[in-house]
N, CA, C and O atoms as a printed pandas DataFrame, in Angstrom:
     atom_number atom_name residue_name chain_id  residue_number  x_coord  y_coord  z_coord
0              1         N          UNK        A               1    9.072   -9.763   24.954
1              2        CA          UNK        A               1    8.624   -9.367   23.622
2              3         C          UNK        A               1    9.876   -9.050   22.796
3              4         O          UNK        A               1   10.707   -8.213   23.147
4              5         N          UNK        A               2    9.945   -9.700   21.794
5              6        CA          UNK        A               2   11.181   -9.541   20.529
6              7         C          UNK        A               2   10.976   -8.459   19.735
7              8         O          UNK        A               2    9.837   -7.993   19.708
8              9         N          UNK        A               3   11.882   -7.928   19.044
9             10        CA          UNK        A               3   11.818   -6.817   18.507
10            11         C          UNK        A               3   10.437   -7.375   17.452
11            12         O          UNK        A               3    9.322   -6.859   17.536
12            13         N          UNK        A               4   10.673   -8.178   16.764
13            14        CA          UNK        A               4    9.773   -8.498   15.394
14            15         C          UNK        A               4    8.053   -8.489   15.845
15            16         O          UNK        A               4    7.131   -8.114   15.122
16            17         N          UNK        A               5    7.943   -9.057   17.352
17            18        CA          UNK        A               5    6.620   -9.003   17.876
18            19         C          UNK        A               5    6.276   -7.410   17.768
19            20         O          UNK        A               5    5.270   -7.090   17.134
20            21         N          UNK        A               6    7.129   -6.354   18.403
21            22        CA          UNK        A               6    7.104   -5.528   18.334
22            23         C          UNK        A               6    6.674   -4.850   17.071
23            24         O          UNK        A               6    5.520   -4.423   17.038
24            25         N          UNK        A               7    7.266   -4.730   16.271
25            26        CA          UNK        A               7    7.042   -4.031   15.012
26            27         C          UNK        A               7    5.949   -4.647   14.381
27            28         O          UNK        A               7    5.419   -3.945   13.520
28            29         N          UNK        A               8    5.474   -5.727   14.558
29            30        CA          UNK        A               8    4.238   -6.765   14.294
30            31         C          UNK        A               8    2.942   -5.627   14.787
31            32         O          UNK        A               8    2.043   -5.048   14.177
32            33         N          UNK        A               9    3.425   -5.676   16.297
33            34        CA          UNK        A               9    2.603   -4.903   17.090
34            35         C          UNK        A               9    2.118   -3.438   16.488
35            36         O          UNK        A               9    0.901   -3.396   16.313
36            37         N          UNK        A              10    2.701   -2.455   16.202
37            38        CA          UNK        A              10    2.637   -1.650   15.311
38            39         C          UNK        A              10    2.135   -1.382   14.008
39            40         O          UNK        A              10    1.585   -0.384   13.543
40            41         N          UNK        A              11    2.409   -2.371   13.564
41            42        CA          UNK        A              11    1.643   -2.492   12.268
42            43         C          UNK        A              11    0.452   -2.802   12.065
43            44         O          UNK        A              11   -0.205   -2.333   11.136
44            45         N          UNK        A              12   -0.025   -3.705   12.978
45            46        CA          UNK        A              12   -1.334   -4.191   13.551
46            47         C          UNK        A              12   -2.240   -2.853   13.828
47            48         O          UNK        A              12   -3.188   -2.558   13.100
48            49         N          UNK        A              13   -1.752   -1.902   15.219
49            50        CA          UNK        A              13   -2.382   -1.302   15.395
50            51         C          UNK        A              13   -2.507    0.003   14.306
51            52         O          UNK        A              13   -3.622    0.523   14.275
52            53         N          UNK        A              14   -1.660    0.473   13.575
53            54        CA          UNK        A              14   -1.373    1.338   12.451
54            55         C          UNK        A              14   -2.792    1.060   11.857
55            56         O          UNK        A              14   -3.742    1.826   12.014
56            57         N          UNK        A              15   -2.838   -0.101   11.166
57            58        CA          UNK        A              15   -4.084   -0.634   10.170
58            59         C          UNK        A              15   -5.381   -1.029   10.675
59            60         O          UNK        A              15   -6.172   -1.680    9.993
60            61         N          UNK        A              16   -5.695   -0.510   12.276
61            62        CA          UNK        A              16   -7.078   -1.127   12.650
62            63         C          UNK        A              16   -7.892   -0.167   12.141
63            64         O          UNK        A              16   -9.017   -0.659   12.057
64            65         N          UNK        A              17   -7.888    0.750   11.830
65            66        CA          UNK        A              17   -9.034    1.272   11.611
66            67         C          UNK        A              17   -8.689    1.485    9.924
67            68         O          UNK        A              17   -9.444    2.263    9.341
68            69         N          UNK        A              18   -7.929    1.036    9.362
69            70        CA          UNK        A              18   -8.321    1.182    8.097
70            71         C          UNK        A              18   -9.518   -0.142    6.975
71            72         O          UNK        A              18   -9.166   -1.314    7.102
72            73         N          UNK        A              19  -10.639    0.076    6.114
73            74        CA          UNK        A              19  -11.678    0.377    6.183
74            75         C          UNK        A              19  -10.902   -1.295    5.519
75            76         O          UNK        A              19   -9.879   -1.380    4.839
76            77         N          UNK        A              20  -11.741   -2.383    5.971
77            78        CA          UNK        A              20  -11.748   -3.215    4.319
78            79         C          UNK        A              20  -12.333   -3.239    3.039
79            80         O          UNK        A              20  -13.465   -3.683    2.851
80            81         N          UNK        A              21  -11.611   -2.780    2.144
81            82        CA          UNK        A              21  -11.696   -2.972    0.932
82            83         C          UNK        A              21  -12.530   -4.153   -0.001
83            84         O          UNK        A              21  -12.949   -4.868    0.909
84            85         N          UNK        A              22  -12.838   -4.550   -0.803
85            86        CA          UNK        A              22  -12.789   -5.404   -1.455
86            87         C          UNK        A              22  -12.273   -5.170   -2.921
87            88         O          UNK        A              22  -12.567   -6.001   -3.781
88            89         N          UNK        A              23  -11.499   -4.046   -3.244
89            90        CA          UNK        A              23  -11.346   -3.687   -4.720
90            91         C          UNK        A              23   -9.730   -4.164   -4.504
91            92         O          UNK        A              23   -9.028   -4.117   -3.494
92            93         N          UNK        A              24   -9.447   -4.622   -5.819
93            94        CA          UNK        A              24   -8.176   -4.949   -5.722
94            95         C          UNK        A              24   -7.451   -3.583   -5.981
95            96         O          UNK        A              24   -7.936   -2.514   -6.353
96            97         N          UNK        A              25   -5.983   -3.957   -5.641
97            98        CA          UNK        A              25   -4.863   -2.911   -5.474
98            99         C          UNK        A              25   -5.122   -1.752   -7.686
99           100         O          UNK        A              25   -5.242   -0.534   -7.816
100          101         N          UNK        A              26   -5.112   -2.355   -8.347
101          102        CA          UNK        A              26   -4.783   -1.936   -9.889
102          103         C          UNK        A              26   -6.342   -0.970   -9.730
103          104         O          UNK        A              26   -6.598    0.093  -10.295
104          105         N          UNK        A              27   -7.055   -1.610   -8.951
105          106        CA          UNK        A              27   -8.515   -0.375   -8.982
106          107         C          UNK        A              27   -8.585    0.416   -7.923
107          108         O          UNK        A              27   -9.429    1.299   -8.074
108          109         N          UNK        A              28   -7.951    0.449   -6.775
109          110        CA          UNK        A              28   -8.042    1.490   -5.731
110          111         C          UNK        A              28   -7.368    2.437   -5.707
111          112         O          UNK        A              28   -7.516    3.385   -4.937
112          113         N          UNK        A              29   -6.493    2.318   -6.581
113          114        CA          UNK        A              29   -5.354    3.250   -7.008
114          115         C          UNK        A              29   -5.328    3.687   -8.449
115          116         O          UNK        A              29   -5.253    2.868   -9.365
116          117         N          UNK        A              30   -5.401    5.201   -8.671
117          118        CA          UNK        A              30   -5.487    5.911  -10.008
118          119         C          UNK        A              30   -4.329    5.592  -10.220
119          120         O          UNK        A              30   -3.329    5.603   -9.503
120          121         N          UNK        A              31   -4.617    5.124  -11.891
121          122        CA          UNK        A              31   -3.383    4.974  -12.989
122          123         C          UNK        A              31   -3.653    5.939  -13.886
123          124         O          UNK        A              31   -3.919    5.597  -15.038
124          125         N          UNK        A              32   -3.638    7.061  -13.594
125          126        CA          UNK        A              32   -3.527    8.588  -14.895
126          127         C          UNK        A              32   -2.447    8.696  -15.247
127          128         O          UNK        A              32   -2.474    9.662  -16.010
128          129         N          UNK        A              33   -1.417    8.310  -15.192
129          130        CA          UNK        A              33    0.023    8.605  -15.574
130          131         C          UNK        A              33    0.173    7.721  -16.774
131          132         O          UNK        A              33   -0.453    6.697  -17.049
132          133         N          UNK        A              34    0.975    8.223  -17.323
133          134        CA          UNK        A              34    1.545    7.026  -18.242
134          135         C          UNK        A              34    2.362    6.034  -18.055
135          136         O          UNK        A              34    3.150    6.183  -17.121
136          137         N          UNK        A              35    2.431    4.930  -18.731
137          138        CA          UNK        A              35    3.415    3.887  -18.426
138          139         C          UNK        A              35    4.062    3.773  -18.422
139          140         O          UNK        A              35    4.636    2.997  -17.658
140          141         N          UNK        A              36    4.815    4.779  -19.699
141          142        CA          UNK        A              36    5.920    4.737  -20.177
142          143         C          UNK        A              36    6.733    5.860  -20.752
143          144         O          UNK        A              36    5.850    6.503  -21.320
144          145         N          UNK        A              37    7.624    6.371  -20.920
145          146        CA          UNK        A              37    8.407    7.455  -21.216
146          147         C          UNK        A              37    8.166    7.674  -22.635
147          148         O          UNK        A              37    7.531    6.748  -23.140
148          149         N          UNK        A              38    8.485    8.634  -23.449
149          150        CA          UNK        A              38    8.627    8.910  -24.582
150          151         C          UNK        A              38    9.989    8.534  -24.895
151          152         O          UNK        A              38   10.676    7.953  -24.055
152          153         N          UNK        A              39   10.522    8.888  -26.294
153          154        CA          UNK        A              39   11.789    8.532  -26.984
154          155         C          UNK        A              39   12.532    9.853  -25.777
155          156         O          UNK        A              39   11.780   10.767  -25.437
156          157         N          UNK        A              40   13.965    9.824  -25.236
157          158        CA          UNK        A              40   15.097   10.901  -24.797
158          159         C          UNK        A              40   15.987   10.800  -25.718
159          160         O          UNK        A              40   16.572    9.964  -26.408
160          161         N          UNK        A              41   15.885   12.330  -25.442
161          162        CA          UNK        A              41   16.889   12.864  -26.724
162          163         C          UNK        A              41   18.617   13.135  -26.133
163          164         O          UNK        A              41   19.485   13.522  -26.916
């Protein structure tokens, strides 16, 4: 087993139990912040 299988391996198991989604990334995640900075003084 190569390192990359390895860390493959990990990541795999990290994410089995996370749920599938069907909402894309811009809707599963709150955007309350603003976009953009004001004028710095």
């Amino acid at each position: 087993m190569n390192s990359r299988e390895r860390i493959l391996g990990r990541v795999r198991r990290a994410l089995a139990d996370v749920p599938d989604d069907a909402r894309p990334y811009e809707e599963a995640v709150a955007r309350d912040y603003l976009r953009e900075h004001g004028q710095r003084s």
